[in-house]
One Martini backbone bead per residue (centre of mass of N, CA, C, O) as a GRO file, in nm:
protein
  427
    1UNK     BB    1   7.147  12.630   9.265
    2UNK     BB    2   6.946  12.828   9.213
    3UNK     BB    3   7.181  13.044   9.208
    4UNK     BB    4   7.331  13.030   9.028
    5UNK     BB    5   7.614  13.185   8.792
    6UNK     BB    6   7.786  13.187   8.536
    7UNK     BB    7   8.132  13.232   8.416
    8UNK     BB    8   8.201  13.393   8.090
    9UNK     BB    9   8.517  13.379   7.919
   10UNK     BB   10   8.692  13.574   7.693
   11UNK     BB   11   9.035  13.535   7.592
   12UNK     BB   12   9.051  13.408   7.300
   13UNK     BB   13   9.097  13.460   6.927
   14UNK     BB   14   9.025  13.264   6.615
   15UNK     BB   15   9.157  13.194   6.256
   16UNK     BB   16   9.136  12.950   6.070
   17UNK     BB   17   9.435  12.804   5.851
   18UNK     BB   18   9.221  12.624   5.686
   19UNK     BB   19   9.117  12.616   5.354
   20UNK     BB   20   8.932  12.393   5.383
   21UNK     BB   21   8.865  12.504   5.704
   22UNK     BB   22   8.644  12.726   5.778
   23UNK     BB   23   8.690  12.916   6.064
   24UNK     BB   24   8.634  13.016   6.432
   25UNK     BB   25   8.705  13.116   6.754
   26UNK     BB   26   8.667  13.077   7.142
   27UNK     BB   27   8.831  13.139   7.421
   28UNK     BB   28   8.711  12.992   7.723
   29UNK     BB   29   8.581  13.032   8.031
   30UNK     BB   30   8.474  12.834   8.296
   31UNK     BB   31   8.194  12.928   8.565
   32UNK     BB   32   7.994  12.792   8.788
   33UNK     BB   33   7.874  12.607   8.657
   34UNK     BB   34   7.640  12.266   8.645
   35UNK     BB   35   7.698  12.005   8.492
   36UNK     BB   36   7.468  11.864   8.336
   37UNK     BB   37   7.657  11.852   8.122
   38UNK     BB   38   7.863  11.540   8.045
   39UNK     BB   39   8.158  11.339   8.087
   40UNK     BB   40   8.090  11.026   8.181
   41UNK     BB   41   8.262  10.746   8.335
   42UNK     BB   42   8.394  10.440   8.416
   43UNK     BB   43   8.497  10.174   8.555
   44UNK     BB   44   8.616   9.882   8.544
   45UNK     BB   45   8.694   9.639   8.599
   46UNK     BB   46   8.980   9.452   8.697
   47UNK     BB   47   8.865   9.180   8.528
   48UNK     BB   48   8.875   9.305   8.282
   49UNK     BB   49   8.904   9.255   7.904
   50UNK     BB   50   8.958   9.327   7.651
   51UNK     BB   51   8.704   9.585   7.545
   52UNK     BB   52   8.634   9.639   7.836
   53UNK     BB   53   8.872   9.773   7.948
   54UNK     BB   54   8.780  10.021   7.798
   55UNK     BB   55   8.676  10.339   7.773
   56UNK     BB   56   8.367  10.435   7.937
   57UNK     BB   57   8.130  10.624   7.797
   58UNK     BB   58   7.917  10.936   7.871
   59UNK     BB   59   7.665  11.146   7.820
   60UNK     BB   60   7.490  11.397   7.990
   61UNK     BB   61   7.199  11.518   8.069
   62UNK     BB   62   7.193  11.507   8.333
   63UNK     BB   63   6.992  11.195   8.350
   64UNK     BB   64   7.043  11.164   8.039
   65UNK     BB   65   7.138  10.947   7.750
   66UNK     BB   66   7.313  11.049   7.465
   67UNK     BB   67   7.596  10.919   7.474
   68UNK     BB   68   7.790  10.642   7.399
   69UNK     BB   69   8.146  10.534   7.474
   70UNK     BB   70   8.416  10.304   7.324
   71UNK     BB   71   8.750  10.332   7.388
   72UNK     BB   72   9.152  10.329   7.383
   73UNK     BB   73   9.286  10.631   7.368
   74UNK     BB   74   9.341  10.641   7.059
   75UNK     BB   75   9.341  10.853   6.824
   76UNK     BB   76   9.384  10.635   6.559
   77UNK     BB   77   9.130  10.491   6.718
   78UNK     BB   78   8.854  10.374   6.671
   79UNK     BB   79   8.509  10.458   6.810
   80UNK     BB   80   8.233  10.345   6.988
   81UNK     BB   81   7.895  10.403   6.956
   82UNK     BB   82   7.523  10.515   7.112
   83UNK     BB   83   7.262  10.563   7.174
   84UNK     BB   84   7.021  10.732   7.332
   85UNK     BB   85   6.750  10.908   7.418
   86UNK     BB   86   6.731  11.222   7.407
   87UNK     BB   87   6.669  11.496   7.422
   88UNK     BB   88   6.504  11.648   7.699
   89UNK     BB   89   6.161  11.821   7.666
   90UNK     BB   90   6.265  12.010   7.960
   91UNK     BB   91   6.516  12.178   7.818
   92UNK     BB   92   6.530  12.494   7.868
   93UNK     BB   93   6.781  12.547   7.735
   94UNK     BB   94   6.763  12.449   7.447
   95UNK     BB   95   6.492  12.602   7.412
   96UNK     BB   96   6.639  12.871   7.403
   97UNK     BB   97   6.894  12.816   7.176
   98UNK     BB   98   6.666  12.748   6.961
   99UNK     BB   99   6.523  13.014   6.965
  100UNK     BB  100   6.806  13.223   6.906
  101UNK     BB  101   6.929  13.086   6.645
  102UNK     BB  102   6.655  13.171   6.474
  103UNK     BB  103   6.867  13.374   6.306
  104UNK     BB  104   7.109  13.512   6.192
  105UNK     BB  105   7.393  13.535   6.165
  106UNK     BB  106   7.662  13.742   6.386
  107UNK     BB  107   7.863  13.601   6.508
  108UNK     BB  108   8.054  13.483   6.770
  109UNK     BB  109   7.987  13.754   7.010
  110UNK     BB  110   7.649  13.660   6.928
  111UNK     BB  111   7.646  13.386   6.997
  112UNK     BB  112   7.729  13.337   7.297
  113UNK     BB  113   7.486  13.485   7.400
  114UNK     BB  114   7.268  13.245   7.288
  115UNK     BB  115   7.487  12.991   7.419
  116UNK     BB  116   7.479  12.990   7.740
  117UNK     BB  117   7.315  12.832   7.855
  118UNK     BB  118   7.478  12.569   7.749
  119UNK     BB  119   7.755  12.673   7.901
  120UNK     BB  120   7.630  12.643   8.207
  121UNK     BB  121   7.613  12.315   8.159
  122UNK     BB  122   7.905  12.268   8.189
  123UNK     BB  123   8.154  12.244   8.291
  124UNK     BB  124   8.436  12.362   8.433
  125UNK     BB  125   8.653  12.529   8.210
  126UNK     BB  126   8.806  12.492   7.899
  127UNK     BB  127   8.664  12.659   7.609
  128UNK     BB  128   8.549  12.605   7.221
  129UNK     BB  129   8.418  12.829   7.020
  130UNK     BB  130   8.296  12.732   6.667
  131UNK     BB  131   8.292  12.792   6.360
  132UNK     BB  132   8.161  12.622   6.075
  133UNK     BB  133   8.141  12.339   5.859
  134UNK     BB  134   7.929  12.042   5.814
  135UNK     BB  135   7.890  11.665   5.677
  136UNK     BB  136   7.565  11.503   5.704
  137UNK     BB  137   7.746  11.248   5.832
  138UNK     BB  138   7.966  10.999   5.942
  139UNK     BB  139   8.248  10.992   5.733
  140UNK     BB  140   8.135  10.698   5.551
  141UNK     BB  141   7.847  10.776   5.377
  142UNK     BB  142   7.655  10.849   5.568
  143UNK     BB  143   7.367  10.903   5.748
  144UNK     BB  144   7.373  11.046   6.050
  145UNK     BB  145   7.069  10.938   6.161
  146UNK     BB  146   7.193  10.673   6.046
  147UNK     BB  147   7.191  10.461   6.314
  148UNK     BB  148   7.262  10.264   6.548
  149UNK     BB  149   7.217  10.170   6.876
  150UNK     BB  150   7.451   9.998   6.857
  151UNK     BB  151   7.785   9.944   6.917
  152UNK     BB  152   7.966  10.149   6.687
  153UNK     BB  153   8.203  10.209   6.460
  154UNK     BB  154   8.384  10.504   6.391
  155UNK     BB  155   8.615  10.638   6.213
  156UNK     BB  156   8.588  10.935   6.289
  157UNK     BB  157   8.645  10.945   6.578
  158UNK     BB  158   8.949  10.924   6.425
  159UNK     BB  159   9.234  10.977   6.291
  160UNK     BB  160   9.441  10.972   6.023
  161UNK     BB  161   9.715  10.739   5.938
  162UNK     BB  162   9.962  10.754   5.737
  163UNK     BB  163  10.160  10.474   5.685
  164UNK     BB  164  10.356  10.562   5.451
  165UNK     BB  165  10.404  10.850   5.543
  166UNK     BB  166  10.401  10.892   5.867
  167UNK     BB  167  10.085  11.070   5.890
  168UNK     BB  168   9.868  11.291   6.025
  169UNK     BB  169   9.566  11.398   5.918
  170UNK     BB  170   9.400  11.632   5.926
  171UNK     BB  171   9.146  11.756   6.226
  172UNK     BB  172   8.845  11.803   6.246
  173UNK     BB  173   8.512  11.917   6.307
  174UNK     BB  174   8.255  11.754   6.026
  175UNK     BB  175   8.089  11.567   6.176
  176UNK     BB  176   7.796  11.368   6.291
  177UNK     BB  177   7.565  11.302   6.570
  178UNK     BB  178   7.289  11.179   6.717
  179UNK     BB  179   7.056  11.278   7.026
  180UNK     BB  180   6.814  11.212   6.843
  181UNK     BB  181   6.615  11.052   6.751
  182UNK     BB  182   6.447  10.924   6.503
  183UNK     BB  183   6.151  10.929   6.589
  184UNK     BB  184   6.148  11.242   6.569
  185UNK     BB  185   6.118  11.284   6.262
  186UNK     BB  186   6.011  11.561   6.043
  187UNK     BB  187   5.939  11.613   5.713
  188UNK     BB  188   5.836  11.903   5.695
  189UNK     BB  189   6.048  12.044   5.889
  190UNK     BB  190   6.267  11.984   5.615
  191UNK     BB  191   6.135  12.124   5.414
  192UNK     BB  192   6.142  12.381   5.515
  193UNK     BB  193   6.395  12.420   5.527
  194UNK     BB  194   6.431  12.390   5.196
  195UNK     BB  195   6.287  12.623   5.125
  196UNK     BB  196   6.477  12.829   5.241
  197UNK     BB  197   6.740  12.733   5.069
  198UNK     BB  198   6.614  12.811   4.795
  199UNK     BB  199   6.539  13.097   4.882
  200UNK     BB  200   6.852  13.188   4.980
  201UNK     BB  201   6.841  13.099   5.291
  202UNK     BB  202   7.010  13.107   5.557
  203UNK     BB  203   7.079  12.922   5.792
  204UNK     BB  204   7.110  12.866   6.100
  205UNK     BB  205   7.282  12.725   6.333
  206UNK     BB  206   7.411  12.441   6.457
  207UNK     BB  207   7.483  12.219   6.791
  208UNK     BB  208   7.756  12.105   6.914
  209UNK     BB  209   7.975  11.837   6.994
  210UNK     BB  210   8.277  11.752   7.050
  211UNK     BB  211   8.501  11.461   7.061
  212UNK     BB  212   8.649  11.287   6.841
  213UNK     BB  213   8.784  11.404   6.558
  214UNK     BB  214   8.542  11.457   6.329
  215UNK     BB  215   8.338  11.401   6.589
  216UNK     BB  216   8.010  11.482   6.663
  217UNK     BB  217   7.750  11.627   6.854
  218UNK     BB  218   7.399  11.686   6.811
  219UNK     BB  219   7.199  11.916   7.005
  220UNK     BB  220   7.094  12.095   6.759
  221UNK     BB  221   6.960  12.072   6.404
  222UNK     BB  222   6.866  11.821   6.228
  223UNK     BB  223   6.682  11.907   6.038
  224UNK     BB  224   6.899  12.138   5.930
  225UNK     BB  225   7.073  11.862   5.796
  226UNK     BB  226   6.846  11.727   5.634
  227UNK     BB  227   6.832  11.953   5.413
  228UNK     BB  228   7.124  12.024   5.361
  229UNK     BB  229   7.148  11.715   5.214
  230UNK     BB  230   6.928  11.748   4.993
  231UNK     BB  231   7.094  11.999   4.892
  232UNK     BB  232   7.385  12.008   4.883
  233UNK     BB  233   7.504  12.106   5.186
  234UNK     BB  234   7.641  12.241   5.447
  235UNK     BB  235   7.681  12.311   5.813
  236UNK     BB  236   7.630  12.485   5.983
  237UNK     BB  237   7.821  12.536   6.284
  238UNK     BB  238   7.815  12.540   6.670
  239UNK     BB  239   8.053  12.493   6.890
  240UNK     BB  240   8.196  12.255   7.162
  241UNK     BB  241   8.541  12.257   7.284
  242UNK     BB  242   8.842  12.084   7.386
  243UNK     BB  243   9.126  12.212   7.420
  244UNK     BB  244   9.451  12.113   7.353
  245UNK     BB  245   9.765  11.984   7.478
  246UNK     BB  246  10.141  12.068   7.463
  247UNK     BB  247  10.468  12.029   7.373
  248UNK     BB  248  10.732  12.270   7.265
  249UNK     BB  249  11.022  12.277   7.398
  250UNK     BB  250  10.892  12.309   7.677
  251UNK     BB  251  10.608  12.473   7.564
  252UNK     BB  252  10.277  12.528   7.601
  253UNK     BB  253  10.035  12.442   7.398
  254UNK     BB  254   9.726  12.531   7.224
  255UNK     BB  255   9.479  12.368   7.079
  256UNK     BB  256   9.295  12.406   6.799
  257UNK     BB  257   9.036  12.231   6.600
  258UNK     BB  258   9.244  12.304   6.327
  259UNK     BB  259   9.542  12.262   6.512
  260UNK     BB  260   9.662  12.478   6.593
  261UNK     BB  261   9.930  12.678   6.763
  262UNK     BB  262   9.936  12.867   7.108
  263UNK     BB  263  10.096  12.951   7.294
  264UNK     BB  264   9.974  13.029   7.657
  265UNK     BB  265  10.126  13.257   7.765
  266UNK     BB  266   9.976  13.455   7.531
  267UNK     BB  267   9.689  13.433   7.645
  268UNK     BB  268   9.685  13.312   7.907
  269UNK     BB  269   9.664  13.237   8.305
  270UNK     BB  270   9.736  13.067   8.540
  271UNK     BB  271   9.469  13.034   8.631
  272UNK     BB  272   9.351  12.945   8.363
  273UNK     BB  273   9.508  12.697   8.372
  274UNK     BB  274   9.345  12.520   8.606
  275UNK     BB  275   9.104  12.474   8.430
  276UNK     BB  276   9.212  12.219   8.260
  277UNK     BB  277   9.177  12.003   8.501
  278UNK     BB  278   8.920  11.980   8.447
  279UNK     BB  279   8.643  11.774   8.421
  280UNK     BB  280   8.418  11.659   8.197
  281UNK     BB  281   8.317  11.467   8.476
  282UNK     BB  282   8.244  11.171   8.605
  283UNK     BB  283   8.320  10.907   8.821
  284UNK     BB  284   8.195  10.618   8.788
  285UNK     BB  285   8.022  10.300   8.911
  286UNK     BB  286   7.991  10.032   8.727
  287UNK     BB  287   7.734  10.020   8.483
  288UNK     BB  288   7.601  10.102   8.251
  289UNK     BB  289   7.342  10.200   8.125
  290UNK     BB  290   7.129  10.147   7.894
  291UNK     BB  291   7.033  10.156   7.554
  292UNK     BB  292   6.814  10.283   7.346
  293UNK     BB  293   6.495  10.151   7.213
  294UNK     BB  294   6.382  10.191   6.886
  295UNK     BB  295   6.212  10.273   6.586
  296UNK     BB  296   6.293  10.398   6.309
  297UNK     BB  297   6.305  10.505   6.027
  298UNK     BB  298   6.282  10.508   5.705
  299UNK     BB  299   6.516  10.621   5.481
  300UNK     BB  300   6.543  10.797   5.227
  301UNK     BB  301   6.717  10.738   4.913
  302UNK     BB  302   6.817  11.030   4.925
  303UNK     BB  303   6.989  11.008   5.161
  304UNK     BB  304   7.163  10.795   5.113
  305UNK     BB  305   7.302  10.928   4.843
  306UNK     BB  306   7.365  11.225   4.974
  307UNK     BB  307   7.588  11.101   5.157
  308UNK     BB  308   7.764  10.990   4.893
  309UNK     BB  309   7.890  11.288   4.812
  310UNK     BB  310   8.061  11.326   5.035
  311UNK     BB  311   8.316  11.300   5.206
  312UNK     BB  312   8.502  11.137   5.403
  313UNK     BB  313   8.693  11.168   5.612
  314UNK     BB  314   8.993  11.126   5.449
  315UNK     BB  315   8.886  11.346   5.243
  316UNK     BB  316   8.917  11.578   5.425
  317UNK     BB  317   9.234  11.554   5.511
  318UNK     BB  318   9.323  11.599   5.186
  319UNK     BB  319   9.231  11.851   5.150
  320UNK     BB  320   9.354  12.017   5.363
  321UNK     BB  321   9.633  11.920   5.242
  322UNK     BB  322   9.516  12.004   4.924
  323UNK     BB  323   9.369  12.277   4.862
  324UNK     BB  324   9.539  12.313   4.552
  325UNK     BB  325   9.418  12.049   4.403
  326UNK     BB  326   9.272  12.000   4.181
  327UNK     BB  327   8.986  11.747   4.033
  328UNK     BB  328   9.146  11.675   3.839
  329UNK     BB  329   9.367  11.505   3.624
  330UNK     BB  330   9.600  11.723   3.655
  331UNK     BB  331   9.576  11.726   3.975
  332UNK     BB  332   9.611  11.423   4.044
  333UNK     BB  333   9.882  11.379   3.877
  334UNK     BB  334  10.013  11.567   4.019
  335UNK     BB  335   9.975  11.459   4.309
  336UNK     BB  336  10.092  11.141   4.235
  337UNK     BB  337  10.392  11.260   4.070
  338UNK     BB  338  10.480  11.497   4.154
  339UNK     BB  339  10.786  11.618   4.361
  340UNK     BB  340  10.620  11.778   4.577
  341UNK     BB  341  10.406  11.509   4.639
  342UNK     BB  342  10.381  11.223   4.579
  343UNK     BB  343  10.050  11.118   4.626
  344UNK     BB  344   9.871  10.906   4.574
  345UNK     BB  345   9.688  10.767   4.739
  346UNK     BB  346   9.533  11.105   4.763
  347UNK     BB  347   9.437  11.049   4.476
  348UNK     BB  348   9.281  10.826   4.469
  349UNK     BB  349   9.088  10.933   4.733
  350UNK     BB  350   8.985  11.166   4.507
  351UNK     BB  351   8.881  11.020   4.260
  352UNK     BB  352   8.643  10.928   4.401
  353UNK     BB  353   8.533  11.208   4.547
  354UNK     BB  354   8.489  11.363   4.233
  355UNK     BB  355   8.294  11.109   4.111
  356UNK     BB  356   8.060  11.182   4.271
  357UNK     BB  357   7.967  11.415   4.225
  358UNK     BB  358   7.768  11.651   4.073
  359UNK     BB  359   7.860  11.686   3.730
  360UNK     BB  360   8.042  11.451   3.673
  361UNK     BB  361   8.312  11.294   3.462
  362UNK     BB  362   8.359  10.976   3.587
  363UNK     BB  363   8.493  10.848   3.312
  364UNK     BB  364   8.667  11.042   3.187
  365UNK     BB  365   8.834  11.040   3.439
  366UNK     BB  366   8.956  10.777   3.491
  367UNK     BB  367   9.062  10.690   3.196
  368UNK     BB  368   9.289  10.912   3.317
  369UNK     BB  369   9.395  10.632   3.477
  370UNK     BB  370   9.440  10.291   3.316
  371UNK     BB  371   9.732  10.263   3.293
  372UNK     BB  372  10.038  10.107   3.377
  373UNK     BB  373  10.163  10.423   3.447
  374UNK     BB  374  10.004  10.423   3.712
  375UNK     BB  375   9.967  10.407   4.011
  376UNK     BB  376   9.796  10.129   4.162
  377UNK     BB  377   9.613  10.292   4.341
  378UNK     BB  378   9.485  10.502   4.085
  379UNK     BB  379   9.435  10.245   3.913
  380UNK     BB  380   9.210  10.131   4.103
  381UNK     BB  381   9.033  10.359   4.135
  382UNK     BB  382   8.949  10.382   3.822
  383UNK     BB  383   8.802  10.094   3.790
  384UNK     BB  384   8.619  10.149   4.045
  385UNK     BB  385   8.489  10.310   3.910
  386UNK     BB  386   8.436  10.188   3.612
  387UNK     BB  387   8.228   9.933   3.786
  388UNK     BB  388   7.963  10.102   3.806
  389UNK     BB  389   7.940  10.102   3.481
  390UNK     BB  390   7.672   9.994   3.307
  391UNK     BB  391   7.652   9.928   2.979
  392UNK     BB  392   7.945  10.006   2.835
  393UNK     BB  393   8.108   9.924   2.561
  394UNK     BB  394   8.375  10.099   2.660
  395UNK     BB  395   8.435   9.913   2.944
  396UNK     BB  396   8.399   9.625   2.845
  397UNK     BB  397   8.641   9.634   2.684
  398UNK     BB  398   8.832   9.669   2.880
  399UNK     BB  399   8.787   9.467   3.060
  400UNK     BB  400   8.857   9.227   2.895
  401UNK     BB  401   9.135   9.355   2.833
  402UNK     BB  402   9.235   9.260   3.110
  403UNK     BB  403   9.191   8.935   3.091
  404UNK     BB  404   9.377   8.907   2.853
  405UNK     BB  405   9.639   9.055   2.974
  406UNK     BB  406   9.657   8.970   3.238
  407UNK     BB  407   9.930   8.805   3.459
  408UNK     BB  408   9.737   8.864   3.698
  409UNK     BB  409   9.501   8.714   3.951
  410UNK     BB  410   9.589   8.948   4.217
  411UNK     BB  411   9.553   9.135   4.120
  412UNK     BB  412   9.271   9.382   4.163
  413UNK     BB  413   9.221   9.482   3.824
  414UNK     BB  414   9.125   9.236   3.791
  415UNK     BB  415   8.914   9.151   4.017
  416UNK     BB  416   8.769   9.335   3.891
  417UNK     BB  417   8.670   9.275   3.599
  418UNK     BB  418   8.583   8.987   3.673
  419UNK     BB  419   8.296   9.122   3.851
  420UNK     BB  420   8.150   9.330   3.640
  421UNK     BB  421   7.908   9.092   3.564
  422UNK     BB  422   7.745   9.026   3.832
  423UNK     BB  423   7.643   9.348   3.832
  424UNK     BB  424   7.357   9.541   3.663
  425UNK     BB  425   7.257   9.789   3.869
  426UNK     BB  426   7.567   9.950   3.980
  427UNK     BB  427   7.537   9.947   4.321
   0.00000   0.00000   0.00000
């Protein structure tokens, strides 16, 4: 293992498809690596039932576990995490990489020699180094570093299933999870970046690992994630990942992280394509190690706040699908009712997710759907944005008026209406 020294080639590049998600990518070969970044599994028992018998992985730099994973194989359903150790502190790939990667980014095949130590770590296969930009949260509201310890389901590491419509949106990886703890947090370092942010300087990126879904592991650059949210930016990030496989009509091809698809042997060569079958991982037996256990700090309400400005998983999908759609009302009511689109579910949210902006007129939006002539679920989600405004004599005023003409108290709009005086708080 001294003399190691891994093979890095260069495939094909790709610029991203997705007008919501500009992104680029370089498809490489990777030889020779020594496999101590790795994703590995356990087996489990034979007599094992209901989610103990789902797959579980670890994710490990050497044997520091740095994040837990329970999935059960379907990318439709959501996979539970664990925080694990977080970056051992003398892993000196990562700190050589963090140190390459602090200064201006200049392209893919810039950043490919920056980042090569850690594609050293990684088992020998096919991988897509990828350029793009993540929203600070976990998918679902939240700040990303604000996780339990404790094995817990995330939305975002599964695709989005829209049953009404019988298809899945648009996937790409967009959220964070962190690999280091929180107690590693330093508000100074975060400050640091922020006063960067505000005097018009780029962050360099931060270096993700792709999972399942929209979701990756954050493996160097957390404090540039929270100033980033601080600042209401997205986060630049190189991904590592690996890129899937289809057949289609019985011709193979590669799958790139923003969905796209380019036959393989247009691009590929046979020997290259053997590197596919190498696993990313090794197969371990008996039960995972323990996961890591101590109090992280209490995040400030800013960071709260501010993770629920960003879009959720499925608000991610929905702008990839309708990247030309305004978010205002006649944008909205487009997409939810003209015969082009026709998809409320889409439209209403999207108007959750409009409303929540900094300097949206949060009010205004809402009351243009709140007849009972715009689709139920559009109409609901109207209600829902305006059951947070309190203290307003004219939503107040709206809301008795559907008690009193509601003919139905399992509509929706009812107990919206009817619970709007319970909290006085708006939150």
């Amino acid at each position: 293992m001294l003399f190691q020294k891994e093979k890095i080639e260069v495939i094909a590049g790709r610029r991203g498809c997705l007008a919501a998600f500009p992104s680029e990518h370089l498809l490489l070969a990777v030889r020779g690596s020594c496999g101590r970044l790795s994703m590995d599994w356990f087996e489990p028992e034979k007599e094992a039932r209901g989610c103990e018998a789902d797959y579980r992985s670890i994710l490990y730099l050497g044997e520091t576990p740095l994040l837990r994973i329970q999935a059960n194989g379907s990318p439709t359903c959501e996979s539970m995490l664990a925080a694990g150790y977080g970056i051992p502190e003398g892993c000196r790939e990562i700190r050589s990489v963090r140190a390459a990667l602090d200064k201006p980014y200049a392209g893919l095949a810039d950043a490919l020699e920056r980042v090569r130590p850690v594609l050293g770590l990684l088992q020998p296969g096919i991988y897509v180094l990828s350029y793009s930009d993540y929203y600070p949260t976990d998918g679902d509201g939240h700040f990303f570093w604000d996780v339990p310890e404790s094995l817990t389901s995330f939305k975002a590491t599964s695709e989005y299933y829209d049953s009404d419509k019988h298809r899945v949106l648009p996937c790409f990886p967009c959220y964070l999870y962190p690999a280091q703890s929180a107690q590693k947090y330093d508000p100074q370092q975060a400050e640091n970046y922020r006063r960067r942010l505000r005097a018009g300087e780029a962050l360099p990126p931060v270096l993700a690992y792709s999972l399942w879904g929209y979701m990756s592991v954050l493996l160097d650059g957390h404090h540039r994630a929270c100033a980033c949210a601080l600042e209401e930016k997205t986060v630049p990030a190189l991904t590592i990942s690996r890129p899937g496989r289809i057949w289609r009509e019985g011709i193979l091809h590669i799958v790139w992280p923003d969905g796209s698809e380019t036959p393989a042997a247009d691009i590929i060569t046979p020997a290259q394509q053997k590197l596919f079958d190498c696993p990313l991982g090794r197969k371990r037996r008996g039960t995972p190690p323990p996961i890591a256990s101590g109090v992280g700090p209490v995040w400030d309400i800013e960071y709260i706040k501010a993770a629920q400005r960003y879009p959720m998983y499925a608000d991610a999908g929905a702008l990839a699908l309708y990247p030309g759609v305004e978010l205002n009302a006649e944008g909205l009511r487009c997409l939810a009712m003209d015969d082009d689109h026709e998809d409320p579910d889409s439209a209403a949210r999207l108007l959750r997710y409009a409303a929540r902006q900094p300097g949206a007129d949060a009010k205004d939006l809402a009351m243009a759907f709140i007849e009972p002539g715009y689709p139920d679920v559009l109409r609901q989600s109207a209600f829902e944005v305006l059951d947070r405004m309190k203290d307003d004599p004219e939503i107040d005023e709206l809301m008795i008026s559907v008690l009193v003409n509601c003919e139905r108290e399992d509509d929706p709009v009812y107990r919206i209406a009817n619970g709007h005086w319970d909290s006085l708080d708006g939150e």
